[in-house]
Backbone as CSV, one residue per row, in Angstrom:
resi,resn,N_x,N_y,N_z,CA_x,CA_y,CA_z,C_x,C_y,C_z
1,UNK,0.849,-1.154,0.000,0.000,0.000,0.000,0.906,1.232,0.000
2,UNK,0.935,1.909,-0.679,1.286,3.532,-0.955,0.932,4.587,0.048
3,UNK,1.288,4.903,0.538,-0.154,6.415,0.955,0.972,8.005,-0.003
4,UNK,0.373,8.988,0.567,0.629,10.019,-0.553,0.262,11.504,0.945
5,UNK,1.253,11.997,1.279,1.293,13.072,2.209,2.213,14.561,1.308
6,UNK,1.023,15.425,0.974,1.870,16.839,0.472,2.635,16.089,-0.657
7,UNK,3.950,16.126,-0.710,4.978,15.452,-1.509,5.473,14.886,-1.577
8,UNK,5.176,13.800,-0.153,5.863,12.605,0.133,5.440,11.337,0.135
9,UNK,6.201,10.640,-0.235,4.969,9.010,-0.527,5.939,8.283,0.050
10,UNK,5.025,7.714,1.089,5.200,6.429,1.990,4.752,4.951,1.410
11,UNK,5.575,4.061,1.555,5.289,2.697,1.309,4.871,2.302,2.430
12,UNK,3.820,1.359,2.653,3.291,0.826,3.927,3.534,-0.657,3.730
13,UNK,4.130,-1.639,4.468,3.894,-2.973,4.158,3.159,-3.961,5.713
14,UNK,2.104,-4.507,5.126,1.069,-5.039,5.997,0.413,-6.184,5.446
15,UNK,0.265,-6.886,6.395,-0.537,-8.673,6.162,-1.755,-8.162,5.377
16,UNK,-2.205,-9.097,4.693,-3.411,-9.168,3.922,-4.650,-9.044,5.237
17,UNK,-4.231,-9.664,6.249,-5.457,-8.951,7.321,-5.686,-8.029,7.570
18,UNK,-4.056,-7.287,7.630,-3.977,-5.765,8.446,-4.796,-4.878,8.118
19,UNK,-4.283,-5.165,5.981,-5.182,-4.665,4.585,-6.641,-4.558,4.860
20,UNK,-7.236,-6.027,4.687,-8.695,-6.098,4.678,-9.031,-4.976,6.008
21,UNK,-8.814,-4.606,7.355,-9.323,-4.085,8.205,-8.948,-2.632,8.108
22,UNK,-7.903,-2.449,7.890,-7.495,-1.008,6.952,-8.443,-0.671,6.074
23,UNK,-8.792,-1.291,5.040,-9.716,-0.955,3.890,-10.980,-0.568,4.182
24,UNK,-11.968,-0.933,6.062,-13.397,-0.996,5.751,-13.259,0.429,5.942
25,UNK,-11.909,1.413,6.425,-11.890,3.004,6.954,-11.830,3.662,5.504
26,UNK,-12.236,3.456,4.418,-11.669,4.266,2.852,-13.091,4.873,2.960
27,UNK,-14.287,4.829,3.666,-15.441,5.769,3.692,-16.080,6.340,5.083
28,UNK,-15.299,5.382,5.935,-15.532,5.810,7.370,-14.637,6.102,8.215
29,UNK,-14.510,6.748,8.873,-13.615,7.454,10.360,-13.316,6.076,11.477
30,UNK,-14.955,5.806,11.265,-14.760,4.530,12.819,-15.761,3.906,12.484
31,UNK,-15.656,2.787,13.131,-16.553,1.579,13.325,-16.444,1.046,14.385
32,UNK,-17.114,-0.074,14.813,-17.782,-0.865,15.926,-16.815,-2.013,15.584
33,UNK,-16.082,-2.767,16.872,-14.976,-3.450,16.709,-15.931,-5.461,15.767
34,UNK,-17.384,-5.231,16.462,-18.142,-6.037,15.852,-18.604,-5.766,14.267
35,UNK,-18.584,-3.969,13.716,-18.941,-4.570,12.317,-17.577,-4.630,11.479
36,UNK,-16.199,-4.752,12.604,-14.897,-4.590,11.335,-14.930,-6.488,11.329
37,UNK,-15.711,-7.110,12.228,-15.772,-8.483,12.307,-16.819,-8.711,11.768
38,UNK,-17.700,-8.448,11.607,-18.641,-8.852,10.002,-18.249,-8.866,9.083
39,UNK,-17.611,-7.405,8.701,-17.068,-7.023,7.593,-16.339,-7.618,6.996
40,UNK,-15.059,-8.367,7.799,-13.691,-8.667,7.542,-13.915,-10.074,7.690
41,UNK,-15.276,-11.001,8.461,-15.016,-12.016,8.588,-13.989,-12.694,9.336
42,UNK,-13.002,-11.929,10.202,-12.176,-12.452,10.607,-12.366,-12.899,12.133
43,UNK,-12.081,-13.945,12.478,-12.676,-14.445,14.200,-12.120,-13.602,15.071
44,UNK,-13.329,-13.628,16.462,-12.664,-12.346,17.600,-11.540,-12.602,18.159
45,UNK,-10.530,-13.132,18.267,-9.443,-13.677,18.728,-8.573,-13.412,17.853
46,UNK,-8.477,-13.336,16.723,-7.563,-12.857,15.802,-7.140,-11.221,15.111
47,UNK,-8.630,-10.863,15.602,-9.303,-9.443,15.413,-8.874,-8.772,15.870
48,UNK,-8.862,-9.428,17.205,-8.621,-8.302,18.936,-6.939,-8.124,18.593
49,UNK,-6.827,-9.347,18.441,-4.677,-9.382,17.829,-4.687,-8.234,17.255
50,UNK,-4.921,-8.025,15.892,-4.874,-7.358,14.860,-4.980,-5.904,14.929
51,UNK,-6.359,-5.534,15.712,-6.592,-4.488,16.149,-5.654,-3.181,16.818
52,UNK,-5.571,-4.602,18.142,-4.210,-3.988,19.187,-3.319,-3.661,18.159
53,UNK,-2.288,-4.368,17.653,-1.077,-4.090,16.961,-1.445,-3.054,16.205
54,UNK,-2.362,-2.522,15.626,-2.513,-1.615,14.671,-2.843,-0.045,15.684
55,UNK,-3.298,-0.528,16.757,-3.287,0.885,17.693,-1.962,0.963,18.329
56,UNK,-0.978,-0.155,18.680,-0.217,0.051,18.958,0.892,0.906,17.976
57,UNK,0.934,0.681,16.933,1.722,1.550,15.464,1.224,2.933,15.271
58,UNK,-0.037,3.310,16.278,-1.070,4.365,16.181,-1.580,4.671,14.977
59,UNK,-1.640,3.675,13.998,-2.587,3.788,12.925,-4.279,3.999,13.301
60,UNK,-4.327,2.846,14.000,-5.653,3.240,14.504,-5.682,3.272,15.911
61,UNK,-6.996,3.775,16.427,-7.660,4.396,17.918,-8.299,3.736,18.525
62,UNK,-8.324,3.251,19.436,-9.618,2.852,19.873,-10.224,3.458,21.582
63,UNK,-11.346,3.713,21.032,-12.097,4.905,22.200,-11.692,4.105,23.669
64,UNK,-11.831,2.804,23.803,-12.063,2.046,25.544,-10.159,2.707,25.794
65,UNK,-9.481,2.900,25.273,-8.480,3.046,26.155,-8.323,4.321,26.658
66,UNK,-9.169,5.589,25.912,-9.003,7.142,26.878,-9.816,7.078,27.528
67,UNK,-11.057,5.926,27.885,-11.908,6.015,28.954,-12.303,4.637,29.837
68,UNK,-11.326,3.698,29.996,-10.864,2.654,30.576,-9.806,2.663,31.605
69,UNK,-8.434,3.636,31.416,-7.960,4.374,32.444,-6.927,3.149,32.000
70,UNK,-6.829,1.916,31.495,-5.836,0.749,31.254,-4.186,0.937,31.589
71,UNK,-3.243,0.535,32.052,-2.393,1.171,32.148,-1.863,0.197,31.014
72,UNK,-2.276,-0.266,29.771,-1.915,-0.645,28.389,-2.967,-1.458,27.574
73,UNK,-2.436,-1.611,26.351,-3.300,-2.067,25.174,-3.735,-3.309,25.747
74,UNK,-2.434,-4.344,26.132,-2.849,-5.578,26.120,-3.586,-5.629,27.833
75,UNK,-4.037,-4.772,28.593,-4.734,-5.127,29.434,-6.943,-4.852,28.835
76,UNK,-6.676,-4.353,28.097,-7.656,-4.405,27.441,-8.303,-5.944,26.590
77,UNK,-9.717,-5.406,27.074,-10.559,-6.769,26.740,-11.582,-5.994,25.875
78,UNK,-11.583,-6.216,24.054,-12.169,-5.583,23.166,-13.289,-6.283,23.500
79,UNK,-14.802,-4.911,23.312,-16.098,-5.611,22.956,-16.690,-5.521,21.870
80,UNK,-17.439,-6.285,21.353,-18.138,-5.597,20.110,-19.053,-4.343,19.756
81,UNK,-18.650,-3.965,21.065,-19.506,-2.912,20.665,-18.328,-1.438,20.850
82,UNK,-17.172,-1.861,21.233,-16.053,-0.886,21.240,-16.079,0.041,19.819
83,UNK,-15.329,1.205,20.318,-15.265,1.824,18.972,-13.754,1.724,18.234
84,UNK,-13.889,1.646,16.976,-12.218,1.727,16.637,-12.015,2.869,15.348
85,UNK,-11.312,3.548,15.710,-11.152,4.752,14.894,-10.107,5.233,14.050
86,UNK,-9.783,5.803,13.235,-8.740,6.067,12.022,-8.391,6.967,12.373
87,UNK,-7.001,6.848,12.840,-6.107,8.016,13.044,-5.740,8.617,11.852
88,UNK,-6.902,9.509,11.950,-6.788,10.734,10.314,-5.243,11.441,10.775
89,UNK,-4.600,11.487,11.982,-3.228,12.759,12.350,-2.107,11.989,12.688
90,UNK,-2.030,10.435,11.611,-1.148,9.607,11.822,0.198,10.164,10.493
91,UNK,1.579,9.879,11.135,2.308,9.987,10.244,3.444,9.743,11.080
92,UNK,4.263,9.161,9.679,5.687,8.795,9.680,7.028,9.121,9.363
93,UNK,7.460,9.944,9.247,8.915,10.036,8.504,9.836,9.127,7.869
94,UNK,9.427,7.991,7.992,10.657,6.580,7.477,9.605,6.453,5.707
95,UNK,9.927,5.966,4.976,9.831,6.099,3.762,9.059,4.546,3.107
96,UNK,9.563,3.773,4.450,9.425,2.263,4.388,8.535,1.770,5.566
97,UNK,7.605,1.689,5.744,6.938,1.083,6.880,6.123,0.553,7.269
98,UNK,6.973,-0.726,8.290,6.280,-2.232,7.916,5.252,-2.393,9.574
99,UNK,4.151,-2.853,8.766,3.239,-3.491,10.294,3.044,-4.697,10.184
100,UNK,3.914,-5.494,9.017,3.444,-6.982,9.082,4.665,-7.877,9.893
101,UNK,3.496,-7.625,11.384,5.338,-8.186,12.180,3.840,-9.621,12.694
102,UNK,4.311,-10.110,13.234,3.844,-11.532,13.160,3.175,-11.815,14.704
103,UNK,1.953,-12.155,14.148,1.200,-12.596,15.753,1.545,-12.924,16.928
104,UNK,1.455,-13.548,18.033,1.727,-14.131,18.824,0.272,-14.976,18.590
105,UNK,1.478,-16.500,18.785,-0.034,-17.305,19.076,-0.126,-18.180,20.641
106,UNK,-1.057,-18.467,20.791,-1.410,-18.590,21.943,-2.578,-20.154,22.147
């Protein structure tokens, strides 16, 4: 994936999951952590993975942690009815940048 800032173009490299859940934000800001799991089809256990790591890179937001008080991501327990949001004031300076770093499985 490309993105395109002023005059600068970033390469993004990300799992075909990261993609599909990236993609349902190309008309919306945010969604419900249950319809990016309709949407995406992907099971809640793999989701919640996915999710985290992607707020952790601060690509995306998700509302339960500025009003959960969590003292981190992974103490968080996603619901479906959580909100998850597109960090429209995300940016990078590296030219190359990768989020396809590899699950933990469990």
């Amino acid at each position: 994936m490309v993105t395109r800032e002023a005059e600068d173009f970033s390469s993004v490299h990300c799992s075909t999951f990261q993609l599909s859940i990236l993609f349902q934000f190309n008309h919306r800001d945010s969604l419900t952590f249950g319809e990016l799991q309709t949407n995406t089809m992907i099971e809640k256990d793999k989701l919640d993975q996915l999710v985290k790591q992607l707020v952790t890179f601060n690509v995306l937001a998700l509302s339960k942690l500025s009003t959960n008080g969590a003292t981190g991501i992974k103490d968080i327990e996603v619901q479906l009815t959580d909100t998850v949001q597109l960090n429209l004031n995300y940016s990078n300076r590296k030219i190359r940048v990768n989020l396809a770093l590899p699950l933990k499985s469990e």
